[in-house]
N, C-alpha and C positions, 0 to 999 in steps of 0.2 A: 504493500500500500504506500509506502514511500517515494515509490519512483510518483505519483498524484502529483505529490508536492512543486515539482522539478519549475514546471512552465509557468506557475502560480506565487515565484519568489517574489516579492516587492508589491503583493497584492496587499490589498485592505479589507475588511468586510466588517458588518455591521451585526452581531449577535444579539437576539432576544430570547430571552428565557426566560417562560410561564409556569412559574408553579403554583400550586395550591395559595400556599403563604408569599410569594416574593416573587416580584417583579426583577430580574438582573439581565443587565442590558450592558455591553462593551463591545471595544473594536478591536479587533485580532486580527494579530498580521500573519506573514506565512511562519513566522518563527515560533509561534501557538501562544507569542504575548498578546496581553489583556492590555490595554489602554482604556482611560478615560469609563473604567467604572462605577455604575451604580448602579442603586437596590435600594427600594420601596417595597413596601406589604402589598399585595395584591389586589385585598378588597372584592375579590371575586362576587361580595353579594350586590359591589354596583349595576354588576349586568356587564355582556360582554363591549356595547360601546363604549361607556366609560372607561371600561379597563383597558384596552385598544389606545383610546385617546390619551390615556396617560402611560400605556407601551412606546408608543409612536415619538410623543413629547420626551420621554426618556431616553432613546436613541439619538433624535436631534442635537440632545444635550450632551450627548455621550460622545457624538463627533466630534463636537468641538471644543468637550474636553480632551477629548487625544492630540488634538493639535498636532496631526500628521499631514504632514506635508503634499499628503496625495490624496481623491475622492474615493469614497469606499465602492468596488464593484460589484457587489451584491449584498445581499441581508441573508443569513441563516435563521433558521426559527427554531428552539426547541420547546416543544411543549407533551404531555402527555396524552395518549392515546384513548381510543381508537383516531387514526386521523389518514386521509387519502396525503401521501407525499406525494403525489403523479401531479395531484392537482392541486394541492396546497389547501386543503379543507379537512379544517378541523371537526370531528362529527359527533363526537357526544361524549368529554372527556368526561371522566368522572368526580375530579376535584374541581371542576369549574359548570356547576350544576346549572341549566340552560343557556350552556355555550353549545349549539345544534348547527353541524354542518355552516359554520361559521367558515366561510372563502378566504381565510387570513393570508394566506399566500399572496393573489391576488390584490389585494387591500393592501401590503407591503407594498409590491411593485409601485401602486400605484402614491404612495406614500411619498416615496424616497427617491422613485425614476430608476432603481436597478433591479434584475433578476432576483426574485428570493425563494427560498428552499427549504422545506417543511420537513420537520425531522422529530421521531419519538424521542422524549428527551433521553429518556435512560439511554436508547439507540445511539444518541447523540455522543454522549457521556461517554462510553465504551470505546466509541469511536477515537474521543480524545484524552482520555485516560491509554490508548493505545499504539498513539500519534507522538503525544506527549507526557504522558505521566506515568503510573507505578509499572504500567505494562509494555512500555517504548520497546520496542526491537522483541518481542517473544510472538509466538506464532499464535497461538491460542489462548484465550483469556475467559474468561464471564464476569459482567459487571454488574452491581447489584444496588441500585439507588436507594437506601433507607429514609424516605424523607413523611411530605403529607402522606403520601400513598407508594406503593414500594415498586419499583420498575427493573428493568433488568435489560441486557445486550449481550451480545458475545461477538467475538472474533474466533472464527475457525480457522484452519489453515492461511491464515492472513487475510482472509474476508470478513467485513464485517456483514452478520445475519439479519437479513432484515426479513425473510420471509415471503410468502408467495403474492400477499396485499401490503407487504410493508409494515407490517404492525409484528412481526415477530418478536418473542422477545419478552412476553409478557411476563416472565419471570414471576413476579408478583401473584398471580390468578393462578401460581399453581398450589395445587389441593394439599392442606397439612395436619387437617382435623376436621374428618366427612362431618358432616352438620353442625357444625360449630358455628361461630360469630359470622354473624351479616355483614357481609363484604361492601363494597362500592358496587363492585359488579354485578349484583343481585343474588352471586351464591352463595354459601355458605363452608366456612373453613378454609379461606383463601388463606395463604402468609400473608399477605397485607393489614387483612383483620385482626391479627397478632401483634405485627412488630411494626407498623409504620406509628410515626411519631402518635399520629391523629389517634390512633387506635391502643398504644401502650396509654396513652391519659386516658381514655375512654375506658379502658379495664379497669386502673387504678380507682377513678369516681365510681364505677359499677364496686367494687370492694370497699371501697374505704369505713362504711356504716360497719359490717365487720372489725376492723380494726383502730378503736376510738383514741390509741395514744400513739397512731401514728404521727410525724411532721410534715405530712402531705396533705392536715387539714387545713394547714396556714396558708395553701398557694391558692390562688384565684387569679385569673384562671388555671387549673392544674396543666402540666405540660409534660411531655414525653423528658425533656431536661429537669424539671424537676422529679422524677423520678430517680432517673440517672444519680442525682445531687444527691436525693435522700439513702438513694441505694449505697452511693458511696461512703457516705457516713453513716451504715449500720441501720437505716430503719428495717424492721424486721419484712415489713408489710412491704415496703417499698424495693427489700429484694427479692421478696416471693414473685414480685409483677417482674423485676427486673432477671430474675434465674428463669423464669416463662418466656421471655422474650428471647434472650441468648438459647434458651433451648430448641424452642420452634427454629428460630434462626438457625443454630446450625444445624438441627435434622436436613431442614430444607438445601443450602448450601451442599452438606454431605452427597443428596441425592444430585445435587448438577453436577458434579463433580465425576460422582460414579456413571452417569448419561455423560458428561462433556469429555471428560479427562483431560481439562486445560491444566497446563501450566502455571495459572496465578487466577486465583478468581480477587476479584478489586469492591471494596464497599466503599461506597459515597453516600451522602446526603445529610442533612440536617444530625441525624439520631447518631452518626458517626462519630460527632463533635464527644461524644462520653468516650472514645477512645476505648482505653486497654479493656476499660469495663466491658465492652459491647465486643471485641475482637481477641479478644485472648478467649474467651468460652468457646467461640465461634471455631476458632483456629483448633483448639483443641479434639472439639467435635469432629473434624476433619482427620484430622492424626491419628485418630482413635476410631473409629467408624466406615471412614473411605475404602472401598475394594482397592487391595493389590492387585498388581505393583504399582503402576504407573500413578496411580492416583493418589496413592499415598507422596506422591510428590509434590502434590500439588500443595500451591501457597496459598495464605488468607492474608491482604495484605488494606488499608487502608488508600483512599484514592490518595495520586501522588497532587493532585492538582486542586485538593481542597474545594473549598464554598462555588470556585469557578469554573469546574467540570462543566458544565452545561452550557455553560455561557464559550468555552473552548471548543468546546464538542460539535457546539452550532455554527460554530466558525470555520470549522475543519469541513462541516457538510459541504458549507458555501464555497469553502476555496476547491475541496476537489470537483463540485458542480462546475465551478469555472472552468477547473483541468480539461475534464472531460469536455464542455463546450467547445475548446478551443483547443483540442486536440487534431 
């Protein structure tokens, strides 16, 4: 996938990245630097023009804080799935509750005056976590975004998977306790309903009346970090939710593993920020669990490229779209 790069040196592009909770918008060069950026809350309950209107004004601002000396020739978009990339139509994500076959593709171009390029984020993420960060130069990877809602990507044999409609990759929707919690997706016992942020706080309030001398009654609003915080300072309660999550976690993990047999599987997003707490179980679970041989080789490592995964990832979409245009 490196030779992409080659025709695309000295490009600019413009990245936006939609998630649940945060707006983050920068200009990435071919070197997979971030310039000039920011990050706002979402607000997802404004509706999707509002939230457009204030994507759109944050790239603007994003340009020219980069103060690069050159016009950016496309936009990247990462946002979460289901979503057509052929045609740049977002169609019913499930963190951005009546965003419906939303043409945001489209709506870019016509925004900024350059080509732009619709990509799942976690997709995205993989992409540039494999371009640029913990997974640079290895063949096979699996990337795993812990954040509102929990996504995933892989690189095969140096491809990234995107699948037969582009939404590959779902990582998140796969099954890890038959009828259990109500997913986003309308099934039941998805990993996301487990361990994305949205869902560790949502367990925690569903328990907390059980445990009255927990320190998880003082948060308001309760948060997937403050969990983290209390787990790590011993509250008893707040590590039962927090040894449930790293469990589910790596069962699931374990299983891509044993189906991928990559080289390094990568965790990014929000929930990652608890660190060793959230990746030493995980890693473990792997060590101990994965089928031999090969997969017992496999690493658990943290994204190398931090909070800006998505924000890179959407940038790498649009520079290799370039490649290939202009190939």
């Amino acid at each position: 996938m490196e030779q992409l790069v080659s025709h695309a040196r000295g490009q600019a592009v413009l990245s936006l990245d939609i998630g649940g909770t945060k707006l983050a918008v920068g200009v990435v060069t071919s070197d997979g630097v971030v310039h000039g950026l920011l990050i706002e809350p979402t607000r997802s309950w404004e509706g999707p023009d509002a939230v457009i209107r204030r994507l759109f004004d944050l790239g603007h601002r994003s340009v020219a804080a980069a103060g690069l000396d050159r016009p950016i020739a496309a936009v990247g978009i990462s946002c979460g799935g289901p979503l057509d990339s052929a045609t740049g139509v977002l169609i019913s994500p499930p963190h951005l509750p009546g965003w419906l076959d939303i043409p945001l593709g489209p709506m870019t171009t016509d925004e900024f005056g350059v080509p732009a390029y619709l990509e799942n984020d976690a997709t995205a993420a993989a992409l540039g976590e494999h371009r640029f960060g913990a997974a640079r130069g290895l063949n096979s990877m699996i990337y795993l975004t812990i954040s509102t809602g929990v996504g995933g990507g892989a690189v095969i044999d140096g491809r990234l998977h995107r699948g037969a409609a582009g939404n590959g990759g779902e990582l998140g929707h796969v099954m890890v306790r038959p009828g259990g919690r109500l997913c986003s997706c309308g099934r039941r016992g998805c990993l996301e309903a487990y361990v994305s942020g949205t869902n560790i706080a949502a367990r925690a309030v569903e328990g907390l009346a059980a445990a009255p001398s927990s320190s998880l009654h003082k948060a308001d609003p309760l948060t997937a970090a403050d969990v983290a915080a209390a787990a790590r300072a011993g509250d008893a309660f707040a590590r039962e939710i927090w040894a449930e999550t790293t469990d589910v976690l790596g069962q699931a993990v374990t299983d891509l593993v044993n189906v991928f047999e990559p080289e390094l599987v990568v965790l990014g997003g929000g929930v990652t920020r608890s660190g060793a707490l959230l990746l030493d179980p995980v890693a473990e679970a792997v060590a101990r669990d994965a089928m031999p041989p090969a997969a017992k080789a496999a690493r658990v490592v943290l994204a190398g490229l931090g909070d800006v995964v998505c924000v890179v990832g959407a940038g790498v979409v649009a520079l290799d779209a370039l490649e290939v245009k202009h190939a």
